[in-house]
N, C-alpha and C positions, 0 to 999 in steps of 0.2 A: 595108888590107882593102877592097878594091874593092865588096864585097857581105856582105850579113850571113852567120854562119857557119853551116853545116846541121849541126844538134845531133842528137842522138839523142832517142826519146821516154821519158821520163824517168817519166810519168806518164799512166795510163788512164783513163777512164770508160767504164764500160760499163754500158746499159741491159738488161736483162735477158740474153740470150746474147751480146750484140754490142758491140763496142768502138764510142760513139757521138763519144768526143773526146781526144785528146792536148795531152800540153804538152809540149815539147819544150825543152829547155836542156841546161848546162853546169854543169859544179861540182869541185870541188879541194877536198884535203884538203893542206893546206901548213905549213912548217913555219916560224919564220923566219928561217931564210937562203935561204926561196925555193925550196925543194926541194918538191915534191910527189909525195908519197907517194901520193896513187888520186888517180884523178878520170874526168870521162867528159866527152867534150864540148871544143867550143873555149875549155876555159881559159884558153889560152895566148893568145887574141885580146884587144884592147881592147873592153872595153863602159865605158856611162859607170856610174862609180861612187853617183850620185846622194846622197844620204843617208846612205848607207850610212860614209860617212869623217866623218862631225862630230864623232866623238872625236879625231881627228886632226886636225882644224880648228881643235878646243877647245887641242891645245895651247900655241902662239905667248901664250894670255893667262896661262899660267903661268911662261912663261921669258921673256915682259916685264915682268913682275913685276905686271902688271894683276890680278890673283886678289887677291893678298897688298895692292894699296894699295886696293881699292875692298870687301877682306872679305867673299869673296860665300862665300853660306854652301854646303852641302852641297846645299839641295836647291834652289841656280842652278845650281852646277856643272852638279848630275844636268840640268836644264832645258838646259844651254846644249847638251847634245849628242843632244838630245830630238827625235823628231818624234811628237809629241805630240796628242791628242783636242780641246783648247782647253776642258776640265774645269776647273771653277771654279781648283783648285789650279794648273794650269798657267797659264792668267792670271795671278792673284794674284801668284806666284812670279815672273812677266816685267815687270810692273808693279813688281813691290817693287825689283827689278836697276834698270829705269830711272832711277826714283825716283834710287836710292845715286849713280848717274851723271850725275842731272840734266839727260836728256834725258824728255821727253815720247815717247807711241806715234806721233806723226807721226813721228818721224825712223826709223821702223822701216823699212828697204826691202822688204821683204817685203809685198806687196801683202792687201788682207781675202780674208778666205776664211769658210763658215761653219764651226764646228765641228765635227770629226770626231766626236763625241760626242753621241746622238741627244737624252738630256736637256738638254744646253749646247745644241744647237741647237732645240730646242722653246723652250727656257729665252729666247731671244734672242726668237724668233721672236715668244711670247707678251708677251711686252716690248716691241713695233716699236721695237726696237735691230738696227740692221745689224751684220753683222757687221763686226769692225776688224781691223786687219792688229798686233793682240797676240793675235787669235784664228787666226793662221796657226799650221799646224803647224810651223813653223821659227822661230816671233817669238823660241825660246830662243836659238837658236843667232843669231839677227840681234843678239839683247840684248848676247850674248857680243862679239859683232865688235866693236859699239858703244862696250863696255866698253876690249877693245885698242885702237880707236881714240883715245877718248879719253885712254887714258893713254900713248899714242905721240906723244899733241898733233896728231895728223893733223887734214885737214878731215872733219866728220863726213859732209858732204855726198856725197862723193864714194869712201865706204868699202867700197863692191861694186866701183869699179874695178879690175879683172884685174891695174893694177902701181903700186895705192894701198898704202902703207906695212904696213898690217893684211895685204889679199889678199895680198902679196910676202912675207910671213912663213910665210903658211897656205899655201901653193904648197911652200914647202921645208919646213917639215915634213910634208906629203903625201909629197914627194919621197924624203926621207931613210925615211920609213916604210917606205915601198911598193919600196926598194931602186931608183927609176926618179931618173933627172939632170930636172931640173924642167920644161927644156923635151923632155922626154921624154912629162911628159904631156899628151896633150890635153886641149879645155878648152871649155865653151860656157855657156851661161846657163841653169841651175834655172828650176826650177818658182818660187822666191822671189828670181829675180832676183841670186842669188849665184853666183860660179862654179863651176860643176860639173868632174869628172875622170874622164877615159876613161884606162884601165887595165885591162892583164889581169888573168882572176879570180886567177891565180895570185901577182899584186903585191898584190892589196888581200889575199886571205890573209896573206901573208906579213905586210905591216903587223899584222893585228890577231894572228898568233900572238907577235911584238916584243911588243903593245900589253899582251897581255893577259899577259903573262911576262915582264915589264918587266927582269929580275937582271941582265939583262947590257948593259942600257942606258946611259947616263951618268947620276949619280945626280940631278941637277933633271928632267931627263923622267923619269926609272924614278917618283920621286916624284911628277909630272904622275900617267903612266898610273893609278899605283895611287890616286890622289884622286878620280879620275874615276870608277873601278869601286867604291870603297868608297863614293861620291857616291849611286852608281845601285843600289845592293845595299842603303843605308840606305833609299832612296827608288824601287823601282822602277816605283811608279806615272806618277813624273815622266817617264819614258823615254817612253813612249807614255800608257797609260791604261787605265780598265778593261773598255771596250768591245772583245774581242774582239780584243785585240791581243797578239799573240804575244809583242815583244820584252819586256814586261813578265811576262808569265806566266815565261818561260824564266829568268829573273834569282828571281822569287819559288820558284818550283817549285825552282830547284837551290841558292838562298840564296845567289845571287850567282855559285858556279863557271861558269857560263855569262856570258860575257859578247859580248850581240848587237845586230846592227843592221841595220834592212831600210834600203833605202835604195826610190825611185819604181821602177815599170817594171819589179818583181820580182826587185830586188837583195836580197841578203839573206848578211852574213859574222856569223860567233857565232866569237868566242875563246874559246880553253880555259884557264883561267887554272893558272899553273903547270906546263902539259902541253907549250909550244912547240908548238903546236898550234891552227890555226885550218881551220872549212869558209866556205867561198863559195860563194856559187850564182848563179847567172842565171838565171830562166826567160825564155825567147822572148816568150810574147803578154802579159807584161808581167799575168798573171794571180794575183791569191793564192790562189785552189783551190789549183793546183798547187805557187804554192811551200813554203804554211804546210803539205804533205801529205808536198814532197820533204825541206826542211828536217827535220822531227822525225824523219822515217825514217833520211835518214842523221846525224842525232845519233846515235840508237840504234844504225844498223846499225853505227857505230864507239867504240862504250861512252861515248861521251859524255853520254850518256841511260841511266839506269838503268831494269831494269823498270816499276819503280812512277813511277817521272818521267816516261816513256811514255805510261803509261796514260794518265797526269794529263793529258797532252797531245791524250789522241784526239780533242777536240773539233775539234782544228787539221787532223786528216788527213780524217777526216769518209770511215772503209772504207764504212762502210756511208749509202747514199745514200736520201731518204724522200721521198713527196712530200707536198703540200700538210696531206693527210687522213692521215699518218703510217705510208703504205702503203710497204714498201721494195721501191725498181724498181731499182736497181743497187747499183754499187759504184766506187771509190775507188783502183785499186792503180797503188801506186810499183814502179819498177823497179829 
């Protein structure tokens, strides 16, 4: 792909009579064996999957048997496939995994960040406590790798390398997921220092409609997926948080039959559990107006979202636009 791909515009603003701003992307409705049923937009192209695959990442510590010797409980799992607020609970939870492993937060790769959660970060701030790199939005899923590497006996030092024993596990099952041969996909360095994966929206669909419909899997992954989703449906504050985060609302609102995941730069795949059935999205400028507006729309607009599960959701599409002094000067519409 010599140039990025020209999407259609997928979502409006408009200030009083006039359209003042677009977002433009891509998106797929897939099934999985990779078949896609609607979609609009370069699906079909590589973008990078960011975040968006850390259930798929998560699973290499269940078929090395890393889960079952280190006992992690339901709500690390839910943590390790988390991008998460850095909420007292998400801490606590990455701390306790270390702990069981007996590594300290230095060895976390994932560089400090402050908390996506405005009380955690007051909470820090009022403290002169810097932020630490167990307060990344990723320190779950670094915990996780920590966790496989350890119990692969690998060197802990070196467990982000692109062909260290852990990352060479979590590549093939990316792989195997997403129906792509491994060196199929491309690859570069995250936001936390981990490796990231460029794939079409149409592969990483396909992955989480597998993920989230596990029956026809072989049965130590089918058993993976479904610990994972029963992990995050016990706990779905672990997944994100409750600052305004969608992935979390969508798992609570539908009591788990949603099962999703934003990844950076306004990735964004939700499974249908049971249904062989996943959406993906891309937006372009890498914006959440538009994708938490396009997302919920087309939940609904293909019954993945019920009326009343909709509604619950309007806060994420935000039709109606207000400003400062609660006067309303536009609007909000998805195409």
């Amino acid at each position: 792909m010599p140039g990025y791909p020209e999407a259609p515009v997928l979502a409006s603003v408009w200030r009083g009579g006039a359209v003042e701003s677009v977002h433009r992307g891509s998106w797929c409705v897939v099934d999985g064996s990779g078949q896609v049923l609607d979609g609009a937009g370069a699906w079909d192209q590589p973008f990078f999957a960011r975040s968006s695959t850390k259930a798929l990442q998560a699973i290499p510590m269940f078929e090395s048997g890393a889960v079952s010797h280190f006992k992690l409980t339901d709500m690390e799992v839910a943590l390790a496939v988390s991008s998460h607020n850095a909420e007292p609970c998400h801490v606590t939870t990455a701390r306790g995994l270390l702990h069981r492993i007996g590594l300290g937060e230095d060895r976390l790769g994932c560089g400090p960040q402050p908390p996506g959660d405005p009380e955690a970060r007051a909470a820090l701030i009022s403290s002169h406590v810097a932020p630490g790199r167990v307060h990344n939005n990723c320190s779950g899923k670094h915990a996780g790798f920590l966790a496989l590497t350890r119990h692969l006996g690998a060197e802990v030092e070196s467990y982000l390398d692109f062909d260290s024993p852990s990352q060479a596990l979590v590549r093939d099952a990316v792989a195997d997921f997403t129906g792509l041969a491994a060196d199929e996909l491309g690859h570069a360095i995250d936001g936390c220092s981990a490796p990231t994966f460029r794939m079409p929206l149409s592969a990483l669909g396909a992955a989480f409609a597998k993920f989230s419909s596990p029956e026809g899997l072989e049965a130590g992954r089918a058993l993976a997926c479904t610990r994972i989703m029963t992990s995050v449906q016990r706990y779905p504050v672990l997944l994100a948080g409750r600052s305004r985060r969608l992935d979390t609302a969508l798992v609570e609102i539908t009591g788990g039959r949603l099962f999703p995941k934003i990844g950076a730069e306004a990735v964004y795949v939700v499974g249908v559990q049971g249904q062989d059935r996943a959406l993906a999205v891309k937006i372009d400028d890498g914006g959440l107006r538009g994708l938490h507006a396009v997302v919920v729309a087309l939940l609904r607009r293909f019954n993945f979202l019920d009326d009343a599960e909709a509604r619950a959701l309007e806060v994420y599409r935000k039709s109606t636009l207000r400003n400062w002094d609660g006067v309303e000067i536009g609007r909000l519409e998805v195409h």
